[in-house]
Structure formats: structure tokens, C-alpha cells
N, C-alpha and C positions, 0 to 999 in steps of 0.2 A: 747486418743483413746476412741471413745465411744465403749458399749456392748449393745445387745439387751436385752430385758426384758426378753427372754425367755433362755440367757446365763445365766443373773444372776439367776435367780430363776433356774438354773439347778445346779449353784454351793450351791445355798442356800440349795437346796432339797441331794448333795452331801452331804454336812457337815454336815444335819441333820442323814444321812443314815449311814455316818462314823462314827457318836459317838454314835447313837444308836447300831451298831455291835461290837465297841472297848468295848462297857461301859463307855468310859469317856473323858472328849472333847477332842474334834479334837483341835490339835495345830493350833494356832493362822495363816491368812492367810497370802500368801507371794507370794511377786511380782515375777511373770515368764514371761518376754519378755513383762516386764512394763503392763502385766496382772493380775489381782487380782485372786489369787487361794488358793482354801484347800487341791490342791492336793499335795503332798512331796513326796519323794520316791530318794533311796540310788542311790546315781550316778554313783558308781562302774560302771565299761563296761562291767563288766561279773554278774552283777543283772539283775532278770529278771523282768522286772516293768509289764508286761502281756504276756501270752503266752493262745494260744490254739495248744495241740497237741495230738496227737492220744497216749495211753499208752497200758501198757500190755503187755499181748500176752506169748507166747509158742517158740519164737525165741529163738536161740542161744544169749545169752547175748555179747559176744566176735560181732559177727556181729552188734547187736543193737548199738554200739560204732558208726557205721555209717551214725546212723538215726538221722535228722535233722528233730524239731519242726514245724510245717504249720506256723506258725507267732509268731515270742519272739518280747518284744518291751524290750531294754536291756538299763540302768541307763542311758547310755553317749547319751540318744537320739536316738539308731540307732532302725529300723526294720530290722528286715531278716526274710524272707518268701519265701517257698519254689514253684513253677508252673509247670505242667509237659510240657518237651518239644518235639524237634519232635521223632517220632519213640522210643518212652516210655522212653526218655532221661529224667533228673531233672535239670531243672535250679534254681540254689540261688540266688536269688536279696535281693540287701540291697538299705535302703535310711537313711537320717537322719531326726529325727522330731523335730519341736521347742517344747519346754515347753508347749506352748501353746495348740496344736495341740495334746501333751501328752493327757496332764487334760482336754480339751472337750469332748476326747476319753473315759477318767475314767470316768466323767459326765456322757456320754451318758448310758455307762453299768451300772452305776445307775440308773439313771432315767428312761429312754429308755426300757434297757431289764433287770431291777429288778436283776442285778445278786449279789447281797446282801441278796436275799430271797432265793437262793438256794446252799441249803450246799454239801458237800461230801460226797454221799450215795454209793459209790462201797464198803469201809471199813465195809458197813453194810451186805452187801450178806451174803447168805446160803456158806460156805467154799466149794470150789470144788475140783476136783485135775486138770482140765484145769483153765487156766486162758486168763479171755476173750481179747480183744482190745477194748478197749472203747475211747471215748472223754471227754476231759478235758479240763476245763479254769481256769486261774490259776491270781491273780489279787494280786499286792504286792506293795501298799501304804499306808502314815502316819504309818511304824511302823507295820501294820497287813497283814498275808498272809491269803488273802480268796482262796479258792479250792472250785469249783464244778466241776461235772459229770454226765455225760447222762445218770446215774441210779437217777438221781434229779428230773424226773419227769418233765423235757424243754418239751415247745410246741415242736410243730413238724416244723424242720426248723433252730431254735434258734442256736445252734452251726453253721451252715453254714450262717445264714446271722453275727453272728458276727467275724465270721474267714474273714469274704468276706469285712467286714469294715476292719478289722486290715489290709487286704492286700491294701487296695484303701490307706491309710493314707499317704503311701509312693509316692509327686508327682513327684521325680526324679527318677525312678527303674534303676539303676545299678546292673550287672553282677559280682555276687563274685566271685573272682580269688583270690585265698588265694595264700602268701607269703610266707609263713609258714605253716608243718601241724607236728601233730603226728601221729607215722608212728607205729605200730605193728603189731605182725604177727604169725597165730595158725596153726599150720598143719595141711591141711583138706586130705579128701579120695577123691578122682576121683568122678564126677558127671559129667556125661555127658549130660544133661540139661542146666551148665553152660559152660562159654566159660573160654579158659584157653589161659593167655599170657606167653608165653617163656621169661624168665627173666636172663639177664647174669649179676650177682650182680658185678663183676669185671668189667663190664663197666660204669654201673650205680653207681658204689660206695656205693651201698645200699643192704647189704649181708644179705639175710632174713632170712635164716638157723641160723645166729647169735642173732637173733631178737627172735624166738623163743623160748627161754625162758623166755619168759614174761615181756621184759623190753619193754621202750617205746626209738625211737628216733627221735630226731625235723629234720626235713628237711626241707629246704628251696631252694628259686630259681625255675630253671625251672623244676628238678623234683620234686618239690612238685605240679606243676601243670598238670604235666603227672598222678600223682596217684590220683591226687583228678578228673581228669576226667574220669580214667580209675576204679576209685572204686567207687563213687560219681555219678558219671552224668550218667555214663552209668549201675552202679550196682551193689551191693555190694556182688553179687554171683560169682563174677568173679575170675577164680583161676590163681594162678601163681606156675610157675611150673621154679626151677632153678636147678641145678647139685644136689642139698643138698634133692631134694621132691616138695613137693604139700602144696602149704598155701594158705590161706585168709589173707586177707589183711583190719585194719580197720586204715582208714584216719581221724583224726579227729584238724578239726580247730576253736581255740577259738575264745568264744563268737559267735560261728554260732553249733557246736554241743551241746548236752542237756551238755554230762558228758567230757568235754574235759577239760585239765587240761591247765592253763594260758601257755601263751609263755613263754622262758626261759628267763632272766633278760638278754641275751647278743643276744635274738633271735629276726626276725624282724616277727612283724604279721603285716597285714592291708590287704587293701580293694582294688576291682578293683577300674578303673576309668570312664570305660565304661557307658552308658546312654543306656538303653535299652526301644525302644520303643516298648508301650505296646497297 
């Protein structure tokens, strides 16, 4: 397979950029899809080889359980990236990327948009007692986790055209329909701003009043597709209300949430199979 002149000198200019920020060489290169590359990085499915997502903030932590990244690019090759859909819905699509397709990606954030020259300047702030929502890209190969943030002093722009690359990377966009999620659950007060579903846990087999003390439990099948659309797609201010009170509810499926905890060793997680034209 030939490469163009302007591939290689983008991985030359990589591996120069890698071991000038490690201090000390970049491990030797290694064939990815019969590709010549410097880029490496932990194939775990639950590593996050790049992410850009929004952090921060004055939320309830409990609800933040909710919140899924704009775009993780995760060990085993996948993206998941999030798009709004109609009537302020979210949709999650995922695809899978070849190796290849990885480390042109890494390339280009070196090369391209310099994100080697900019560090993580939030930890540097004046302390406050609010805390803001900012933007973050997060880059985790050869062995080093780079972080920067929109206190780095990015042109204007710079986070949105490369969230907008990580989302194009994926050319098959499938619809995530999780198989699996974790399910827990806080007692809230009445808001009537949010919308409230009537919940009969003895039907549903999922007693939330029990849940409430803070454990977590896996659910699978088709009600885990009921709550990931009914807390997820449509919102995660949505309250549920069963004989026992008033709770929130946070859904969280691995390898597509920031802080979601693996599947259980006898649990089944995966992916839709849907193709969503984009």
C-alpha cells in the first residue's frame, strides 16, 4: 500500500511531537492495518484513546451519572458520539474505527491543530465558590495522557472544528441501544418543570424504593431500553413516582458513560445494529 508524502511527514512530525512532550523516545513504530505508525494506545474497551467533552458545572453529581461525552474514541476501536434529535431528544451513535483511521486522527491533532502546545490551564484559576462548565480534550497515547482546556488560550473555533472531526470519523453511524444498563435511584422533591412517570415496580420488576439506598442494579432486556430512553433520550430531569415516593433515576451504560462501572462478568452489554443515515 502506498502513502502519500504528506501522511508520512505527518507521522514523522507525530513522533517528533511525542517524544519531545514524553522526554524520551517514542516506542519504536508498529504495523496497524499493514500501516506504518507511532501511534500505540491501551486497547481496553473501556480506555479512552480521545475524548472531547464539556466538564464542570454546579449539577447534582447523582444526575451527572447521566451525562454522556460529545465524542470518546475508546481502546477497542469504537466512537460514541452524541447529536441532538428531534424535539430536544439525544441520540447516541456509535461506529467502529480501523487503526488506521485512529492514528491519522492523532496525527492530524498534532500536526494540524498543535494540540501538544496546549496544556491544562482550568487547575490554574483564581479559586471560586461556583464552578464553571468548560470544554475539554483529552488525548491518551504511547503511554501519556495529554489534557487541555478552553482556559488554554484555543483560537476561536478550535474545539468545535475538532469535536466536528471526531464526529465525521465514524462512516457507518449506528443508533446505540444499550443491552444492558445501571440502574440507580435518589429521592427527589416534586418539580413541576419536570415530567413525572407513574411507575408500578411490581410490574416492571424493578422496585426503586429498594434502590435507594445507594446500590446500583444491572438491568437488561427490554427494560433497560425503556429507561435509557425514558432518562437518556428524552432527559434526565424526568421523575418517577412509585407507591414508595418521588426519585431520579440515573442510567448508566458502559463504555458509552464517562463514570459507568463495566458490565457484570455474567451480564450482557453491546451495541445496536441499526445504520443511521446521517
Amino acid at each position: 500500500m502506498r502513502h502519500s508524502p504528506f501522511l508520512a511527514l505527518s507521522f514523522l512530525c507525530l513522533s517528533l511531537a511525542l517524544s519531545a512532550c514524553q522526554g524520551e523516545p517514542t516506542p519504536p513504530s508498529s504495523a496497524q492495518d499493514g500501516a506504518p505508525s507511532v501511534v500505540r494506545w491501551d486497547r481496553d474497551p473501556l480506555n479512552v484513546v480521545f475524548r472531547a467533552d464539556i466538564v464542570g458545572g454546579q449539577r447534582d453529581p447523582f444526575i451527572m451519572r447521566n451525562d454522556i461525552p460529545l465524542c470518546t474514541i475508546y481502546g477497542d476501536g469504537r466512537a460514541v458520539w452524541t447529536v441532538d434529535g428531534p424535539s430536544g431528544t439525544l441520540r447516541v451513535l456509535f461506529d467502529f474505527l480501523s487503526d488506521s483511521v485512529i492514528s491519522d486522527f492523532i496525527s492530524e491533532l498534532t500536526v494540524v491543530y498543535r494540540i501538544y502546545t496546549y496544556e491544562e490551564r482550568y487547575p490554574l484559576q483564581i479559586p471560586s465558590a461556583s464552578v464553571p462548565t468548560y470544554e475539554q480534550l483529552v488525548v491518551n497515547v504511547n503511554g501519556r495522557r495529554h489534557v487541555t482546556d478552553a482556559y488554554a488560550d484555543w483560537e476561536v473555533g478550535y474545539f468545535d472544528a475538532i469535536l466536528r472531526r471526531c464526529r465525521e470519523l465514524g462512516r457507518t453511524p449506528r443508533q446505540f441501544i444499550p443491552q444492558g444498563v445501571w440502574v440507580s435511584v435518589q429521592p427527589t422533591r416534586p418539580d413541576p418543570f419536570f415530567p413525572t412517570i407513574y411507575w408500578d415496580s411490581a410490574s416492571a420488576g424493578l422496585d426503586l424504593g429498594a434502590l435507594a439506598d445507594g446500590s446500583q442494579r444491572w438491568v437488561e432486556g427490554n427494560l433497560a431500553r425503556i429507561l435509557w430512553e425514558n432518562v437518556i433520550q428524552i432527559g434526565s430531569g424526568v421523575q418517577f413516582m412509585d407507591n414508595s415516593g418521588l426519585y431520579a433515576l440515573a442510567v448508566q451504560a458502559p463504555g458509552v458513560m464517562r463514570d459507568s462501572a463495566p458490565a457484570p462478568a455474567d451480564g450482557t452489554s453491546g451495541l445496536a445494529t441499526q445504520v443511521v443515515s446521517e
